[in-house]
C-alpha positions in Angstrom: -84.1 -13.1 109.2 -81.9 -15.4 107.2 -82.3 -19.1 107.3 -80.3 -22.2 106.1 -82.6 -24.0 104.2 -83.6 -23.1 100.9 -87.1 -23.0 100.1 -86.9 -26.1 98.1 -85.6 -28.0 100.1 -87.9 -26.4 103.2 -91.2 -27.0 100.4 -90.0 -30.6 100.0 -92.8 -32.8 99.3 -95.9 -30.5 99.1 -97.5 -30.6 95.6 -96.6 -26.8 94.6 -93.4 -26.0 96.4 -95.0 -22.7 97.6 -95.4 -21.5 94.0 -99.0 -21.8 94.3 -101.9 -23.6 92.9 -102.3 -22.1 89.3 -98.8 -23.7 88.6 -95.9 -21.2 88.3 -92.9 -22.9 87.4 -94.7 -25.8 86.0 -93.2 -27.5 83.5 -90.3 -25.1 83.4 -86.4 -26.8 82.9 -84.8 -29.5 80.6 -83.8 -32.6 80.7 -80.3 -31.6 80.0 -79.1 -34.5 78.2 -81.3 -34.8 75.3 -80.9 -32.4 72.0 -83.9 -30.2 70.5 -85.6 -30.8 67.6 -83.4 -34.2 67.0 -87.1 -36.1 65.7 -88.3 -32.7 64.1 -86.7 -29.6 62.6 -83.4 -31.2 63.3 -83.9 -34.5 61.8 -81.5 -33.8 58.3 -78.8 -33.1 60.9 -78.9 -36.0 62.6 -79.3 -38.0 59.2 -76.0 -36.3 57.9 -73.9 -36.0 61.1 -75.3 -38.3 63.4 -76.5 -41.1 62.6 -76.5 -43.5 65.6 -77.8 -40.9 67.4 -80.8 -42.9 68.1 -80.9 -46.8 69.0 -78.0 -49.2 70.6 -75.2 -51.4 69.4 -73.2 -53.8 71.2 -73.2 -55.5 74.3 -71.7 -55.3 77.1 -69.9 -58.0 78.6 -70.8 -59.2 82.0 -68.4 -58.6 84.8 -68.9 -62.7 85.7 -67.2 -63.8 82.6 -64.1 -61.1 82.9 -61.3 -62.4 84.3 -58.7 -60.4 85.8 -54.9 -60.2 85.0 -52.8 -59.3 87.9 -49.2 -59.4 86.1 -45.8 -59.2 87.4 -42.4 -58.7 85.5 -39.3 -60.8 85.6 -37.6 -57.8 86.8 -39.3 -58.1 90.2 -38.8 -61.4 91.1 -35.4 -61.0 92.6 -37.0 -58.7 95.6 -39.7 -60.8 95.7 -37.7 -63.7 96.2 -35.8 -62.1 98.9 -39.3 -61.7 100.5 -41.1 -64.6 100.2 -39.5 -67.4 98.4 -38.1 -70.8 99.8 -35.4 -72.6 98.7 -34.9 -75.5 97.2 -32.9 -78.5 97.7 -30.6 -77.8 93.7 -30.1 -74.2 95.7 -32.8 -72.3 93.6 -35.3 -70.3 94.8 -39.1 -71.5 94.6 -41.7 -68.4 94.1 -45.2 -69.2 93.9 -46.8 -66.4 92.1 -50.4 -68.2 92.4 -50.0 -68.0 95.9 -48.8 -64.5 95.9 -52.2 -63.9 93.7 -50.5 -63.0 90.3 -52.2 -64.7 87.6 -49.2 -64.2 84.4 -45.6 -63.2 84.9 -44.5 -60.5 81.8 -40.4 -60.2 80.3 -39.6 -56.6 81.4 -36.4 -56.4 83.3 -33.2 -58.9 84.1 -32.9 -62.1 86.3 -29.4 -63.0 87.4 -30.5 -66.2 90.3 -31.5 -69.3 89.5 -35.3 -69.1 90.3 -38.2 -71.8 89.9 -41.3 -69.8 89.9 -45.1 -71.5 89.7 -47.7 -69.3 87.3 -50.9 -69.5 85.9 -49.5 -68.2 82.7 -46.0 -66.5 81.4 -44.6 -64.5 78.1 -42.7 -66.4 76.0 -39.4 -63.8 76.6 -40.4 -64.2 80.5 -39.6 -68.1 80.3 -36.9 -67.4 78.1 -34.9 -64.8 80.6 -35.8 -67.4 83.6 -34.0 -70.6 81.6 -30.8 -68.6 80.8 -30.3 -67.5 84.3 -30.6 -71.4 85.2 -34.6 -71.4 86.6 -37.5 -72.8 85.3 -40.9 -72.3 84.9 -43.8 -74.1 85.7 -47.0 -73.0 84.0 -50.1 -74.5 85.8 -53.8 -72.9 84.7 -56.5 -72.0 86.1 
């Protein structure tokens, strides 16, 4: 009669896994990952083709220090104004990025209003687009 289980999983935790005592299927498999012979008969390969085959280099950053970019481009700021920005008493729109939890606003795209928008950090053509359409931009860090 057919079951569901297969026998390893059934055999789970018993020393032999119903292959006996004498130790069939001892020792049998690889470890998949490694390559043969890589410290003995195939040690002039990895001398010529692979040499940091064996050993580290580098580090790896922590993810504490990494700080993450969340960027937004001048081209957006016009809907986003619509959304969430308050105006001023000149008539401009203020939009607090930092709020809004951008950290750096990029130049892609075209601004036509007046904005005054609040950043951790802005491109150089960014600022530059915002000043010609009568804004300005107020770069406060982190």
């Amino acid at each position: 009669m057919p079951h569901k289980l297969r026998k390893i999983r059934k055999k789970r935790g018993s020393r032999t896994c119903g292959y006996g005592r004498v130790g069939q299927h001892r020792k049998s498999g690889s470890k998949g990952y490694r390559r043969a012979g890589r410290h003995k008969h195939g040690w002039s390969y990895v001398i010529k083709y692979e040499p940091e085959y064996f050993g580290k280099k580098g580090f790896t950053s922590p993810k504490s220090l990494r700080r993450e970019v969340k960027a937004i481009n001048v081209g957006e700021l016009e809907e986003l104004a619509e959304r969430c920005g308050g105006k001023t008493g000149e008539g401009k729109i203020l939009i607090d990025l930092e709020g809004l939890g951008y950290t750096k606003l990029l130049g892609a795209g075209k601004v036509t209003k007046p904005l005054i928008v609040k950043v951790a950090s802005c491109s150089k053509s960014a600022a530059d687009k915002i000043t010609e359409a009568g804004g300005q931009v107020i770069v406060e860090p982190q």
